[in-house]
TORKOL-4160 file (C-alpha; in steps of 0.2 Angstrom, whole numbers, padded with zeros to 4 digits, m for minus):
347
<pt num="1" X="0027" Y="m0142" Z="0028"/>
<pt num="2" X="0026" Y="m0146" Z="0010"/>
<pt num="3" X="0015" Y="m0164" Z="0011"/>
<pt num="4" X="0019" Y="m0166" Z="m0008"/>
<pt num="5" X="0031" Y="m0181" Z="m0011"/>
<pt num="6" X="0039" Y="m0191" Z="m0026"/>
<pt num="7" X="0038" Y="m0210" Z="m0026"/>
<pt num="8" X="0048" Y="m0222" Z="m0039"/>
<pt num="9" X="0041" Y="m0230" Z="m0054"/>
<pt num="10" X="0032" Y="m0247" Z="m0046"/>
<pt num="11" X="0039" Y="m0262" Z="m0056"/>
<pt num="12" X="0023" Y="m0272" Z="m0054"/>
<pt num="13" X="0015" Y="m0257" Z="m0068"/>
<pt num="14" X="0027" Y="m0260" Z="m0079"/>
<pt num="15" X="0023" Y="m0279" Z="m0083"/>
<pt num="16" X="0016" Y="m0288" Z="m0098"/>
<pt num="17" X="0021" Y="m0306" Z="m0110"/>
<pt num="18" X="0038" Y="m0306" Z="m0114"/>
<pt num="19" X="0040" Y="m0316" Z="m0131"/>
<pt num="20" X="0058" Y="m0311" Z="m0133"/>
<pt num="21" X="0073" Y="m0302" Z="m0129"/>
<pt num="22" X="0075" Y="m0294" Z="m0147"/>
<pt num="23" X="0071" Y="m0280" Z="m0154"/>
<pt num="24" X="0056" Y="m0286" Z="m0163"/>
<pt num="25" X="0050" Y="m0293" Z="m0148"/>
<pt num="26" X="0051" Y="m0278" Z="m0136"/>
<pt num="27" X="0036" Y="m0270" Z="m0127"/>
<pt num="28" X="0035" Y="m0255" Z="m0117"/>
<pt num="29" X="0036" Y="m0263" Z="m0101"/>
<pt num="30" X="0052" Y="m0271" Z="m0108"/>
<pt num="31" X="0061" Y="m0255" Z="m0107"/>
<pt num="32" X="0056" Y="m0244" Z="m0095"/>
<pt num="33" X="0068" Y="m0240" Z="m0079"/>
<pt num="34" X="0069" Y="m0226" Z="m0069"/>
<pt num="35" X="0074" Y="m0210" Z="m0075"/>
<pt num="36" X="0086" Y="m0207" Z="m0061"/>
<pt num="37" X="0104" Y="m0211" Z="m0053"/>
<pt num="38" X="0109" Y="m0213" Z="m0039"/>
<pt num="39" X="0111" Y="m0196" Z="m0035"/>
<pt num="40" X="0093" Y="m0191" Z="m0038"/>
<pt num="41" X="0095" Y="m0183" Z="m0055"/>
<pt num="42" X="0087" Y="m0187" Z="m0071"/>
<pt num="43" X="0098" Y="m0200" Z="m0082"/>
<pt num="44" X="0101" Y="m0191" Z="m0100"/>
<pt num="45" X="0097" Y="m0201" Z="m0116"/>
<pt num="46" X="0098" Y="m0190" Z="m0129"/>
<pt num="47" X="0115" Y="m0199" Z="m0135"/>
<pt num="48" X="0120" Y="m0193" Z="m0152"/>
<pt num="49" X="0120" Y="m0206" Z="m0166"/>
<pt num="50" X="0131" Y="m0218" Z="m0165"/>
<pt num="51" X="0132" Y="m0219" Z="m0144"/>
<pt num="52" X="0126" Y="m0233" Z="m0135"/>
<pt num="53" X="0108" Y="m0227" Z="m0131"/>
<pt num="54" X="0096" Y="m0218" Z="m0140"/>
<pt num="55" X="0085" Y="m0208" Z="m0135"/>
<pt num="56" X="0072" Y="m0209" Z="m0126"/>
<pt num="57" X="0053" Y="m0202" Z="m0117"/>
<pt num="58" X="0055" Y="m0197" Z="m0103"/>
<pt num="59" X="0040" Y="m0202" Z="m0092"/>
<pt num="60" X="0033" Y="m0193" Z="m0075"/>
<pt num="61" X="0015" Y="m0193" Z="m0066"/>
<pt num="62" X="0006" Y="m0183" Z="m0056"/>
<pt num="63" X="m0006" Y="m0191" Z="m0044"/>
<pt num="64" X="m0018" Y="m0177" Z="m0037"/>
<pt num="65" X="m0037" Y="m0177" Z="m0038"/>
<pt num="66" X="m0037" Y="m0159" Z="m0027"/>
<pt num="67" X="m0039" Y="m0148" Z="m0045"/>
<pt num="68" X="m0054" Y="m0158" Z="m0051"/>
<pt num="69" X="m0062" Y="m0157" Z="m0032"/>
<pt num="70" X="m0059" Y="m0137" Z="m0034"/>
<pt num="71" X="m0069" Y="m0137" Z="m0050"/>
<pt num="72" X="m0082" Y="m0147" Z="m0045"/>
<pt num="73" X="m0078" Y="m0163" Z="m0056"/>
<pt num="74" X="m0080" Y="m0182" Z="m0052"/>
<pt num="75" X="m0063" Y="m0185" Z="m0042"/>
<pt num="76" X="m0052" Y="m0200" Z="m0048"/>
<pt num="77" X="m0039" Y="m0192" Z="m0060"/>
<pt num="78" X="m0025" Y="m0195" Z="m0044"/>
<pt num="79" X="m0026" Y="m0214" Z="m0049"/>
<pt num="80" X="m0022" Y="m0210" Z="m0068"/>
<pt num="81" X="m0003" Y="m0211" Z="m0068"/>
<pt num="82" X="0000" Y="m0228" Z="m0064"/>
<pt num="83" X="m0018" Y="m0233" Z="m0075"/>
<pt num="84" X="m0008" Y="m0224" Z="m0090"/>
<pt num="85" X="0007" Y="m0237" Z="m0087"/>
<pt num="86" X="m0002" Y="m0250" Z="m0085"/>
<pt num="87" X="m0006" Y="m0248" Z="m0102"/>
<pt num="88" X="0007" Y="m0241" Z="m0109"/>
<pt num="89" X="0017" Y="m0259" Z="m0105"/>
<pt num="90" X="0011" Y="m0271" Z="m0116"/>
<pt num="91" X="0011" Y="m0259" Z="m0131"/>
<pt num="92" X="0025" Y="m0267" Z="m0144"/>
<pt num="93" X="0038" Y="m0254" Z="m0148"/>
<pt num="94" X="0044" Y="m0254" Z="m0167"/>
<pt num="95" X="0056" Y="m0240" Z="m0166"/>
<pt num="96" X="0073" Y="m0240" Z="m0154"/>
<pt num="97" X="0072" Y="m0230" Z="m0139"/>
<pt num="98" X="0074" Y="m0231" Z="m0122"/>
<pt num="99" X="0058" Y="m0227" Z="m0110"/>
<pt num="100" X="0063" Y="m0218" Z="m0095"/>
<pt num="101" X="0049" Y="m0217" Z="m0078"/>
<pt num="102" X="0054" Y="m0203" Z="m0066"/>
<pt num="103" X="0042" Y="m0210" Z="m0054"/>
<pt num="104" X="0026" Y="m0199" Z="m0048"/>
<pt num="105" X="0025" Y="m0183" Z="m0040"/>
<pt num="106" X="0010" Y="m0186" Z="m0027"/>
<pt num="107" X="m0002" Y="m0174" Z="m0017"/>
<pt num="108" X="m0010" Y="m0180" Z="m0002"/>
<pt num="109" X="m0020" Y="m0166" Z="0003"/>
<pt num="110" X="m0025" Y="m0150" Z="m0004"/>
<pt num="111" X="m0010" Y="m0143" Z="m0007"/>
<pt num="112" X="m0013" Y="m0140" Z="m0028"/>
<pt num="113" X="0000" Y="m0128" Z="m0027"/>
<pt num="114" X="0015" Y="m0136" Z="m0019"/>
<pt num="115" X="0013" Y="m0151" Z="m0030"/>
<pt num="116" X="0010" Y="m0141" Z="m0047"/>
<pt num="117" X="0027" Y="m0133" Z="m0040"/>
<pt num="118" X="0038" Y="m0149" Z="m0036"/>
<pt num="119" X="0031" Y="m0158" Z="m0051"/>
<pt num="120" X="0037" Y="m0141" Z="m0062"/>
<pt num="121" X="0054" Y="m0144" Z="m0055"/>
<pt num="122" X="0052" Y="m0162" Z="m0062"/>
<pt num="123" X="0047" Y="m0158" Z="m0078"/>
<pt num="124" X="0062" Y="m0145" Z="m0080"/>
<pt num="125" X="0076" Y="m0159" Z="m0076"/>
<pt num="126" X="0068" Y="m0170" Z="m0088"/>
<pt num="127" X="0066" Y="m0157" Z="m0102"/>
<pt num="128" X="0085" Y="m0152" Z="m0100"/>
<pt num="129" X="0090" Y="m0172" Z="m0105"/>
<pt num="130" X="0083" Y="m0166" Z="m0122"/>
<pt num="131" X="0071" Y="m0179" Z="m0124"/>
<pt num="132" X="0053" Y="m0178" Z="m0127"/>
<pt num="133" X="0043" Y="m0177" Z="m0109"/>
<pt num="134" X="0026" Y="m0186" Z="m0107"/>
<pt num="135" X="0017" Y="m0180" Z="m0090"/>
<pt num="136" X="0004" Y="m0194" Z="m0084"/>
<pt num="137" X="m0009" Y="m0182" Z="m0075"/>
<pt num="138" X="m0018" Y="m0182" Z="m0063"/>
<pt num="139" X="m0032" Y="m0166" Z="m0068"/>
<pt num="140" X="m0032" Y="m0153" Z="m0082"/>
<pt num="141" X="m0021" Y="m0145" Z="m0066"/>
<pt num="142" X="m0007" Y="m0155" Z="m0073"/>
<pt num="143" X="m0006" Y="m0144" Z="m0086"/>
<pt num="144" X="0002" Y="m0128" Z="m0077"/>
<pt num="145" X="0014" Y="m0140" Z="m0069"/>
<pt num="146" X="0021" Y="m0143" Z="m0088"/>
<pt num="147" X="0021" Y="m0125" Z="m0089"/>
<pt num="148" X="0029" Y="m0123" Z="m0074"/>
<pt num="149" X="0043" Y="m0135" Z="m0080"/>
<pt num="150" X="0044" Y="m0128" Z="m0097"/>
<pt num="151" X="0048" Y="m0109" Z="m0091"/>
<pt num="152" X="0061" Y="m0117" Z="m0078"/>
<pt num="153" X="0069" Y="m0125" Z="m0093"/>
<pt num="154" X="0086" Y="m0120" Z="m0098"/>
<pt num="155" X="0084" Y="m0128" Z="m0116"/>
<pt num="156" X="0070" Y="m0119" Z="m0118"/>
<pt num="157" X="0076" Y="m0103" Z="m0113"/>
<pt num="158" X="0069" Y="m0089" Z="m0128"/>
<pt num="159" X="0060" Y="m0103" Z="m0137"/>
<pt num="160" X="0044" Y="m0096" Z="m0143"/>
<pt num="161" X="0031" Y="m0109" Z="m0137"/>
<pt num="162" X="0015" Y="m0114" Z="m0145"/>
<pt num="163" X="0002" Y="m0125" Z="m0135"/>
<pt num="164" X="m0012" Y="m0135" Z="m0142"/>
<pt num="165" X="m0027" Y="m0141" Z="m0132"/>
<pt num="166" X="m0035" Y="m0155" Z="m0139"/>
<pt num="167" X="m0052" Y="m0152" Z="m0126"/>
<pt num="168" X="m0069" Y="m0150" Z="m0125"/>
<pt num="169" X="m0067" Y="m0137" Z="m0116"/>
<pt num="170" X="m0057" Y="m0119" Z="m0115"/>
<pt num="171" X="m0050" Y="m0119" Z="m0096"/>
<pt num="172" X="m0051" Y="m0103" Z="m0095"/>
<pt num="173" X="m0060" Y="m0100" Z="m0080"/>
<pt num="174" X="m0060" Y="m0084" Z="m0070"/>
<pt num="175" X="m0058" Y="m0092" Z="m0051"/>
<pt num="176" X="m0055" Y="m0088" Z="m0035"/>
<pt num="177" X="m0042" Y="m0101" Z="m0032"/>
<pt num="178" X="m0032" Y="m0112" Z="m0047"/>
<pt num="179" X="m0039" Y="m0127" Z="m0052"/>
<pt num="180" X="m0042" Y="m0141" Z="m0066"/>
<pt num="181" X="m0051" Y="m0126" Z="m0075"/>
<pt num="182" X="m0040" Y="m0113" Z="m0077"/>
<pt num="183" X="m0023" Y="m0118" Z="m0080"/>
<pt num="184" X="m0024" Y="m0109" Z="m0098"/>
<pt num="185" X="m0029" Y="m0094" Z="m0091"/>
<pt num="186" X="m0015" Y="m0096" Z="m0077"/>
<pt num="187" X="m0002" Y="m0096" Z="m0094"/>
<pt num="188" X="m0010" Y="m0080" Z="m0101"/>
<pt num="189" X="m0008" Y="m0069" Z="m0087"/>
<pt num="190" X="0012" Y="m0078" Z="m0082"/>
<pt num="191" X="0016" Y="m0077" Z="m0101"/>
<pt num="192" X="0011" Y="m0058" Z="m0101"/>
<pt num="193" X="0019" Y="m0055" Z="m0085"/>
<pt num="194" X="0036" Y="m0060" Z="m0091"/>
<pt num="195" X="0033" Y="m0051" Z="m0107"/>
<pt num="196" X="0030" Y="m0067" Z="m0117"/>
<pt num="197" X="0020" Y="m0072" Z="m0131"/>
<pt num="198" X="0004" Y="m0082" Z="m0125"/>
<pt num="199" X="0000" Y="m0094" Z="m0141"/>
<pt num="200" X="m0015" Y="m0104" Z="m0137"/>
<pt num="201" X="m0024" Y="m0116" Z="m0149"/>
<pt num="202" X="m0036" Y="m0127" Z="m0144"/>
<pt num="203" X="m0048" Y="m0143" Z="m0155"/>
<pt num="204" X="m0063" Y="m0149" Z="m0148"/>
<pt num="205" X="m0073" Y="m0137" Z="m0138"/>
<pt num="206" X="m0088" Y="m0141" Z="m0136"/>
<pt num="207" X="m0100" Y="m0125" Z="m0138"/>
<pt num="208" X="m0114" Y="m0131" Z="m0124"/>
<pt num="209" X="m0099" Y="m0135" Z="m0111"/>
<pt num="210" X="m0094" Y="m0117" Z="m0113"/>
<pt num="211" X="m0100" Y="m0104" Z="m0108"/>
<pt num="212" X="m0099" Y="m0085" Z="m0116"/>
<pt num="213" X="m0090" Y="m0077" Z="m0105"/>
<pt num="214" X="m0076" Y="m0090" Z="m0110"/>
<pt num="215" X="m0078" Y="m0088" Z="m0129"/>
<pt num="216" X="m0077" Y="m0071" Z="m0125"/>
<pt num="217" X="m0060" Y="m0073" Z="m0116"/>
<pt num="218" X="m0055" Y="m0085" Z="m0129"/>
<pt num="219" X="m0055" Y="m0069" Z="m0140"/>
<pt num="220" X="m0048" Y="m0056" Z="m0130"/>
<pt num="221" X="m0032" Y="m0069" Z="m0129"/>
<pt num="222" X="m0031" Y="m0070" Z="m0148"/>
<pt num="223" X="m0036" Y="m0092" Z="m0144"/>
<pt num="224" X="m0040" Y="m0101" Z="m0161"/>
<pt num="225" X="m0049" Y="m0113" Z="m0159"/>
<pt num="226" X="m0062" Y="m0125" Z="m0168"/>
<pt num="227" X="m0076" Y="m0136" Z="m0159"/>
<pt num="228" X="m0082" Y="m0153" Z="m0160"/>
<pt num="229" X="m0090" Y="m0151" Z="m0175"/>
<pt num="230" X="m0078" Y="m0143" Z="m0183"/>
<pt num="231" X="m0065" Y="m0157" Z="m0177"/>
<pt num="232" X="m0076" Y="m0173" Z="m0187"/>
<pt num="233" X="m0064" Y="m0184" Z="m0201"/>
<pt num="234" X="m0071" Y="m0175" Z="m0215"/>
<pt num="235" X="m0065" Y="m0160" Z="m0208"/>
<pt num="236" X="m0049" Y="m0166" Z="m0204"/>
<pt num="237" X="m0040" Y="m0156" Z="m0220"/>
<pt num="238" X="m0045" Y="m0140" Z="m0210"/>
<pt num="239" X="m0041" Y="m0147" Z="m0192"/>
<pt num="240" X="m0020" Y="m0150" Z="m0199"/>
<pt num="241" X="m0020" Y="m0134" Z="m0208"/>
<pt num="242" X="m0024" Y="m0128" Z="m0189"/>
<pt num="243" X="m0009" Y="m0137" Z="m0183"/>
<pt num="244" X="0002" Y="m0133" Z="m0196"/>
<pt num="245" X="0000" Y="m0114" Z="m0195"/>
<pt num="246" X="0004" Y="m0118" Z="m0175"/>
<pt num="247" X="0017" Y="m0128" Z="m0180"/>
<pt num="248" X="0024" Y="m0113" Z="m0193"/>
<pt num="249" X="0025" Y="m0100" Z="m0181"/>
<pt num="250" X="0032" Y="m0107" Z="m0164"/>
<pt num="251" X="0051" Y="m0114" Z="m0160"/>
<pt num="252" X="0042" Y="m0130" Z="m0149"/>
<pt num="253" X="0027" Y="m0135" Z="m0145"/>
<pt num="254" X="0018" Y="m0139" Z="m0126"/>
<pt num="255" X="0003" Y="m0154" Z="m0132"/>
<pt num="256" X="m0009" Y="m0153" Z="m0119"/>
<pt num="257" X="m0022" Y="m0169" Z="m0123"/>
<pt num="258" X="m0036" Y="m0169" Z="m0110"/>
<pt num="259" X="m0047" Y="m0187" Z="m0114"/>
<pt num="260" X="m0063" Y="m0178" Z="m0109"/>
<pt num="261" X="m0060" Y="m0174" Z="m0128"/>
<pt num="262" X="m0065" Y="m0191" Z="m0135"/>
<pt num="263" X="m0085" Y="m0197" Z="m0136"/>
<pt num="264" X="m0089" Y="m0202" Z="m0123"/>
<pt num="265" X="m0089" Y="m0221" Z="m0130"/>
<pt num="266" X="m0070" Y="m0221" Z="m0134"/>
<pt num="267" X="m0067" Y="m0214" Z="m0116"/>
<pt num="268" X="m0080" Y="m0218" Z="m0103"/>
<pt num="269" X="m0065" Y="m0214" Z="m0087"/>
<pt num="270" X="m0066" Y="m0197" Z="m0088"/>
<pt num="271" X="m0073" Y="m0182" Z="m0076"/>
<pt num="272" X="m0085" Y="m0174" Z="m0091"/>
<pt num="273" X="m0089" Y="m0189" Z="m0103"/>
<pt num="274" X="m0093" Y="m0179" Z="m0120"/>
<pt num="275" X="m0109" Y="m0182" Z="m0126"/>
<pt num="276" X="m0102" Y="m0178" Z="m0143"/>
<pt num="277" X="m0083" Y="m0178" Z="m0143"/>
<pt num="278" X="m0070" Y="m0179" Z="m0155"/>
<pt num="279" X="m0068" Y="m0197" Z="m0163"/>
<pt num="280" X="m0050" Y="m0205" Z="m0162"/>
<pt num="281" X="m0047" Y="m0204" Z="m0179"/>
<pt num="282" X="m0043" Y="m0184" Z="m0179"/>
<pt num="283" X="m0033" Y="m0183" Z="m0163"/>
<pt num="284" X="m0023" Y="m0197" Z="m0170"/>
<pt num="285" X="m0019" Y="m0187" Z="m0185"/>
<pt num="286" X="m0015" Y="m0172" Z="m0176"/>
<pt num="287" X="m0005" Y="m0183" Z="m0165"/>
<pt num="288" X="0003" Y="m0188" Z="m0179"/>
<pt num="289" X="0006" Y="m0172" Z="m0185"/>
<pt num="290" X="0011" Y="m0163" Z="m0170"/>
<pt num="291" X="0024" Y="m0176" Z="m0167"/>
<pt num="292" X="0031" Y="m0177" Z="m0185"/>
<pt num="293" X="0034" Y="m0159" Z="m0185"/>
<pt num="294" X="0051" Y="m0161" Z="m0172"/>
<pt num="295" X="0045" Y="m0146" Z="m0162"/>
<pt num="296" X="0036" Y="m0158" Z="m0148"/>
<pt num="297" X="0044" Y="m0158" Z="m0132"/>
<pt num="298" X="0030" Y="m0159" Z="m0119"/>
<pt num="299" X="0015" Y="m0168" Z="m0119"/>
<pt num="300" X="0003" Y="m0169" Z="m0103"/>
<pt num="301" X="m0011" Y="m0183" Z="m0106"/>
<pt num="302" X="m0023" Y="m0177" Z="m0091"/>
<pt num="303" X="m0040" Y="m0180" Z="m0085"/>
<pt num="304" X="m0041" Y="m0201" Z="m0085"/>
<pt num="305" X="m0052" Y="m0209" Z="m0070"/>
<pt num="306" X="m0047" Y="m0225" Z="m0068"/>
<pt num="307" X="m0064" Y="m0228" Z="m0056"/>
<pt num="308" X="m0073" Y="m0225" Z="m0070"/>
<pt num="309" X="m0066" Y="m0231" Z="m0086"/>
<pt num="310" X="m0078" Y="m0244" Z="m0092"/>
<pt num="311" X="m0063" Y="m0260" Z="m0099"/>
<pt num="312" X="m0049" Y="m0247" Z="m0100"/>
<pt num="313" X="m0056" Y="m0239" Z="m0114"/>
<pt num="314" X="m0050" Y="m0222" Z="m0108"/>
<pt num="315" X="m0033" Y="m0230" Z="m0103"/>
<pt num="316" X="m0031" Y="m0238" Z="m0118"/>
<pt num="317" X="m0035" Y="m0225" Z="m0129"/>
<pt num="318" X="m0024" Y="m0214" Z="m0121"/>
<pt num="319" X="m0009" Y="m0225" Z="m0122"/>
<pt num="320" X="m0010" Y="m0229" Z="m0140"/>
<pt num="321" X="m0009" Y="m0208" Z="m0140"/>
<pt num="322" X="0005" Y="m0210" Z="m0130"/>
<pt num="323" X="0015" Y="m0222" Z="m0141"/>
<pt num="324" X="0010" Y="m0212" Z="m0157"/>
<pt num="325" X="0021" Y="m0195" Z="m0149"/>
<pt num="326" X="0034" Y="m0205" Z="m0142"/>
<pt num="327" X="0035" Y="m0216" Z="m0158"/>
<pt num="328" X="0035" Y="m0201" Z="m0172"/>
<pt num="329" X="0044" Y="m0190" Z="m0161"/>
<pt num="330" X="0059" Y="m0201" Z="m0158"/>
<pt num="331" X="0059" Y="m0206" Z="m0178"/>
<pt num="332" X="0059" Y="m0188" Z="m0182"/>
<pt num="333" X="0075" Y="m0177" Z="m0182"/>
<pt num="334" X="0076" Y="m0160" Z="m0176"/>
<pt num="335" X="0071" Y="m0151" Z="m0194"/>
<pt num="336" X="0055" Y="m0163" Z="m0194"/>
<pt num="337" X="0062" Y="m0175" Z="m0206"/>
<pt num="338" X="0055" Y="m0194" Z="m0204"/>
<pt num="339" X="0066" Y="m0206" Z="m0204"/>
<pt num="340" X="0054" Y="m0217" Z="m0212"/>
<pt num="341" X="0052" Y="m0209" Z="m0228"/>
<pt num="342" X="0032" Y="m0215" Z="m0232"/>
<pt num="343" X="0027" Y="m0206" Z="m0216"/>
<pt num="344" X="0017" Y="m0222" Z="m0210"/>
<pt num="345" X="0020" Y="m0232" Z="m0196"/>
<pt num="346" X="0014" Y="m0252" Z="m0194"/>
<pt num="347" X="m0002" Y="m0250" Z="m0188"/>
């Protein structure tokens, strides 16, 4: 029997100070509900202008620690999900849209595959509202889920999908059995099976956390990537030009931000703390970018142990992340227009 299960969104995560009932008052934990009726099926937001709602990110998590144990990490990453709410809740919203929490797809025991399957299914539903989808992981595992999800996807059927990896590492890995390391390879070998395009970039990768074998694969996939080095502020001219050529040649685009990224300073709670990283300052930019571009419709934020996380600095990082995408990409129509005309955002 399949031990993997879905629980609700739990009300106590989404909590915070209330100063108000108005718009500007509103924080995350203001307006999140569940992101399903009665019946079981996700709730649609993507109203068209005018309607009573707007739209909205659709939330869903995947607690699961079974990934990272297969690939020899520091477990944890099950406890990420509701960590990533509860940070997530007392962030102020300055745009109007709703939040939606399809609850949390959960694995007991070691049954990766059953969960990255149920949580796939998930992720489907949600994409089919038209609304941008935010997977709380759970391990870099999480990641073939969101694929899973996005080839189940009837509004995504024919797209040409690009996925960036904002990582320290490829995950690439040739194994015995899937785990947190080699969801990307996973893609590659489905995508060539079904006679798709694999388009793989990934910012970050740190040379000494790789190994050759995986740079050579890198190549042999056609992956572009740039390392740590390569991903510092004053580099950050080269690191959009990166993103925009992504952004140029695909229909949507799977974000895939694994905090392990991030020095090790900015994000403590982590499997692999980098001992160089990437500073915040780019992979909010690129957020920014990705975002703005209206081709963003999945984003998996993977790898956070809350066990670990020295003050939430990992949790917190990640959730001001989160509330860049969801922000931009509900402020941005379809053709990748802004509806704020400067481009900025209150910061």
């Amino acid at each position: 029997m399949n031990p993997t299960r879905i629980i609700p969104p739990d009300d106590s995560v989404w909590s915070g100070r209330t100063d108000g009932d108005t718009p500007e008052h509103l924080r995350w934990h203001q307006k999140a509900r569940p992101a399903a009726n009665e019946q079981g099926t996700a709730d649609s937001a993507a109203t068209e202008p005018g309607t009573a709602e707007p739209r909205a990110v659709e939330l869903i998590g995947f607690s699961c620690d079974e990934g990272v144990r297969r690939n020899k990490g520091r477990v944890g990453a099950s406890e990420g999900p509701d960590a990533l709410r509860a940070a997530l809740a007392p962030l102020a919203l300055h745009a109007d849209f709703g939040i939606h929490d399809a609850g949390t797809v959960v694995v007991p025991d070691r049954d990766l595959e059953g969960g990255q399957d149920a949580l796939g299914d998930q992720i489907a539903t949600l994409l089919d509202t038209g609304n941008p989808v935010v997977v709380l992981g759970g391990g870099h595992d999480t990641a073939w889920g969101s694929y899973l999800g996005r080839t189940r996807s009837d509004r995504l059927k024919g797209q040409r999908v690009g996925v960036l990896n904002l990582d320290a590492h490829f995950d690439l890995r040739e194994a015995d059995e899937p785990s947190s390391g080699t969801p990307f390879l996973q893609m590659a070998r489905a995508d060539q099976e079904a006679g798709r395009t694999f388009d793989y970039t990934v910012l970050g990768i740190s040379e000494p956390n790789n190994t050759g074998i995986l740079f050579r694969t890198a190549d042999e996939l056609g992956v572009e990537h740039l390392t740590d080095e390569q991903c510092q502020p004053r580099h950050l001219e080269a690191v959009l030009e990166v993103v925009d050529r992504l952004v140029e040649r695909v229909d949507v685009i799977h974000l895939s931000i694994d905090l392990d990224v991030l020095p090790a300073a900015v994000a403590p709670g982590v499997s692999a703390p980098a001992g160089y990283g990437v500073p915040l300052e780019t992979i909010q930019a690129v957020c920014h970018r990705v975002a703005r571009s209206g081709k963003l419709v999945l984003v998996d934020v993977v790898e956070l142990c809350p066990r670990l996380d020295v003050d939430g600095r990992t949790a917190r990082a990640a959730a001001r992340l989160i509330t860049t995408l969801a922000h931009d990409a509900l402020s941005t129509s379809p053709t990748g227009t802004a509806g704020n005309t400067t481009g900025e955002r209150h910061e």
